[in-house]
N, C-alpha and C positions, 0 to 999 in steps of 0.2 A: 210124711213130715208132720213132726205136734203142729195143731193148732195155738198153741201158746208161743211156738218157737217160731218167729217170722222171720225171713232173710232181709234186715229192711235197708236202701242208704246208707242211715247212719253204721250197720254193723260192718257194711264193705267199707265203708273210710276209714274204722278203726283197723280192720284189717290189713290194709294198706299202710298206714301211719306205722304199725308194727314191726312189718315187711321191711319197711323201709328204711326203718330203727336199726335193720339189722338183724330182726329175728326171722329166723328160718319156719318153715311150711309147718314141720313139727311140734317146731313150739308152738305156735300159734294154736295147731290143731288143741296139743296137749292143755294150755293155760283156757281154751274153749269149754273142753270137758270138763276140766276141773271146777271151772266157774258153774255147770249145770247147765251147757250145751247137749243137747242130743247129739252123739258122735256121727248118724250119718248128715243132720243137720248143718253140724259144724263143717262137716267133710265139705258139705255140698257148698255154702258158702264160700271155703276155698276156692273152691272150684269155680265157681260163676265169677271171684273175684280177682286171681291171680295166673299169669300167664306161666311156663314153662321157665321163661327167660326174670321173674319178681327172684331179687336177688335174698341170699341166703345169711343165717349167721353169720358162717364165714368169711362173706363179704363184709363185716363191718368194720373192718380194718383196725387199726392199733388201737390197744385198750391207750386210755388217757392215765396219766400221772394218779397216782392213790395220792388221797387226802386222809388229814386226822378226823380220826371221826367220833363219836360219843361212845363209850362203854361203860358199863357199870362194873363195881369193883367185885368180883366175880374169883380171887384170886383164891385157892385154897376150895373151891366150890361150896360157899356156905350154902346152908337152908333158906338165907335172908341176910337180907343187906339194912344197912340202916340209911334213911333216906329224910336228912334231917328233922323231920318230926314225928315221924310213926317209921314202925319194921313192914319192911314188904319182905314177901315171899318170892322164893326162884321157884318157879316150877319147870321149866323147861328149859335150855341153853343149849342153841346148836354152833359149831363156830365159824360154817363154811354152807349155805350163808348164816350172818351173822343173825339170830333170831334168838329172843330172848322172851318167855312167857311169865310177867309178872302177876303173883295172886297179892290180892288188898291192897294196891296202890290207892283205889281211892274207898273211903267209905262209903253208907248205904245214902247215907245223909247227904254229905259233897255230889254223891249220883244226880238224888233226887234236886239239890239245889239248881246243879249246872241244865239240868232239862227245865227246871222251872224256868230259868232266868231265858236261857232259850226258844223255849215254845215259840213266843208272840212275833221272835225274828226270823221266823226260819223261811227260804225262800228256795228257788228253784236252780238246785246247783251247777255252778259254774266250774271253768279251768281256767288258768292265770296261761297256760301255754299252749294255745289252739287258734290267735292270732294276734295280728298287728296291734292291737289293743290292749291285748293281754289278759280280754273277758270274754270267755263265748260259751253256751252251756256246750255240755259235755254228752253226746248223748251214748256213752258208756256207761253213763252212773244215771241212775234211777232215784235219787234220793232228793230230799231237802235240808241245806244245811243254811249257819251263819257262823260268821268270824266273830269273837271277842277280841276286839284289842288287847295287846298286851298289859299285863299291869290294869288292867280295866274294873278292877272291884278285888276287895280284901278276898276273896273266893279264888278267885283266877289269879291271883299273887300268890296264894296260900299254895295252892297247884304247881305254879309253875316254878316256885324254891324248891320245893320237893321232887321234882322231877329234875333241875339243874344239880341236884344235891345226891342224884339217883343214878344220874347218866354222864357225871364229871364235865358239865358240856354248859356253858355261863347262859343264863336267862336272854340275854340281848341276842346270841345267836339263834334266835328260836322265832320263827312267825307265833302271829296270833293265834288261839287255839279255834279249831274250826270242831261243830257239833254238825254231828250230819242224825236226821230221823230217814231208817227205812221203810217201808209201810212191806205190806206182804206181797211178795213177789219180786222187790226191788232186791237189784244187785248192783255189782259195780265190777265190769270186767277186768281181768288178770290186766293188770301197768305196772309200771316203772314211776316213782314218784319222782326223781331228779329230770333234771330239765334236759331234753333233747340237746344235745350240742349245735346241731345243724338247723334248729328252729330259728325261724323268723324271727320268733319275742326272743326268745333265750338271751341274745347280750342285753338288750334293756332289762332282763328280769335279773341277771346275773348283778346289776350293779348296784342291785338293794341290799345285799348280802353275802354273794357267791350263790354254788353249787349247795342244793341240799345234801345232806348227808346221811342221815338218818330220819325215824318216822316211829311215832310210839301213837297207838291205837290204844284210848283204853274206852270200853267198856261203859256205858252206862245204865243198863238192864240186861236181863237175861231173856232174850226172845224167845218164844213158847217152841221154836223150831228152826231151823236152817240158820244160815245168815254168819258160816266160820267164815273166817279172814283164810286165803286159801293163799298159798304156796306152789304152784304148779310146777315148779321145778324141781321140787325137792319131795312130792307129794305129802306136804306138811298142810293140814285144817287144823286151825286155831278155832275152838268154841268161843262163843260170846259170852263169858259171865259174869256178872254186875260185881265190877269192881275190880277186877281185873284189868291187866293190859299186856299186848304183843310191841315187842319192840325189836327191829334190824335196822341195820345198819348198812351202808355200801358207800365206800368209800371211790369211787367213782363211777362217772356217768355211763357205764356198761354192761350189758348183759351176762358179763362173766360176773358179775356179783351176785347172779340167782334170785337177786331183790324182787324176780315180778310176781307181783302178789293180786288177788282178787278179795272183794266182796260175795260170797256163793249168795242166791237168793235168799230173802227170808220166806219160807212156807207157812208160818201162821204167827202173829201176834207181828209187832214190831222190834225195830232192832233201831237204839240210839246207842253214836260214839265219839266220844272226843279223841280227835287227830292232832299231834304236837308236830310239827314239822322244823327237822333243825340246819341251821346253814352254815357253809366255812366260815362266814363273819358276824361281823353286827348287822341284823336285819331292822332298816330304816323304813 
């Protein structure tokens, strides 16, 4: 077994959480790997953490009603779309899941500002859906982030029309933007960003906005190494490159959306990114 790679608590409760999500021995195995699990590692974890009778995909019973979800205007497959104040690029579009790899969403400038402004707040990341509360850190993710308010400074207004303007999807349905720094080593294993139906917080969370819908990762450096936004069901790595961004969509709370995605470690230098998270309503 690596010495880097421990079986510790927290990895058997995410395990379990997963299981329990609905998702079967194999994905788990598989969304392990791909995050940068050693596969007997991973294997073994299984093992120590799930019995014979830990229910399957299959088990997760009926998919829930699809929702409208964010899309950009994609029609005709241009090079680029226009995103009310600057041309961003398509560089990638898958339709199923919905993955969309935007180049120059943001500038070098916009980059460097939003880490500035962030640095001083940045703390020891949390989950909104891990309990009764609604705050508990998360120990899947390795990183340090902070929220901007919406609308929080002519910067982050500047952002967030262009990205409403990008993704056909109104500003008010959208949480605050969350900046996460990785340091080297840090990852954030294969999830689901929509809220568990069956959770404890879920209906308190639900009545700030609905159901999330979509999730746009963009970019704010280019890490010296590691650190693609990963895909394990589709074996889609997204590189990290400054200014850029990844964006899907899943139009509801189910693993038939293919939506589970990861953070792969960073191996050297770090890795910051702003996360847009968008909801069926007005998020209050």
């Amino acid at each position: 077994m690596s010495a880097q790679q421990i079986i510790t608590p927290e990895l058997r409760a995410w395990i379990l959480e997963q299981t329990q999500a609905g998702h079967g021995r194999d994905q788990v195995l598989a969304a392990m790997i791909g995050s940068g699990w050693d596969a007997a590692v991973a294997r073994k974890a299984l093992a120590d953490t799930l019995t014979p009778e830990q229910p399957s995909s299959s088990s997760a019973g009926e998919a829930p009603t699809a929702s409208k979800v964010p899309e950009p205007s994609l029609e005709g497959a241009p090079p680029s779309v226009w995103a009310g104040d600057r041309q961003v690029n398509i560089l990638m579009a898958l339709k199923h899941p919905r993955v969309v790899v935007f180049g120059g969403l943001l500038s070098d400038e916009e980059c460097d500002q939003i880490v500035a402004l962030s640095a001083a707040r940045l703390a020891r990341s949390e989950t909104v859906a891990t309990g009764t509360d609604g705050s508990e850190v998360n120990a899947a993710r390795t990183s340090d982030g902070m929220f901007f308010e919406r609308g929080e400074n002519e910067l982050i207004k500047r952002v967030e029309a262009r990205l409403s303007a990008l993704l056909n999807w109104p500003v008010d349905h959208g949480e605050g933007l969350q900046v996460l720094r990785y340091r080297p080593g840090a990852e954030y294993l294969p999830h689901y960003d929509y809220f568990e139906p069956n959770h404890v917080s879920t209906a308190t969370i639900l009545k700030r906005g609905g159901q999330r819908v979509a999730s746009l990762v963009m970019y704010l450096n280019t890490p010296k190494a590691g650190g693609a936004t990963t895909f394990p069901d589709v074996r889609l790595d997204v590189s990290p490159i400054k200014g850029n961004a990844v964006f899907f969509s899943y139009d509801r709370p189910h693993p038939m959306t293919l939506s589970l995605h990861g953070g792969a470690p960073v191996t050297e230098g770090e890795k910051w990114v702003a996360t847009k998270w968008m909801r069926q309503g007005v998020f209050v």
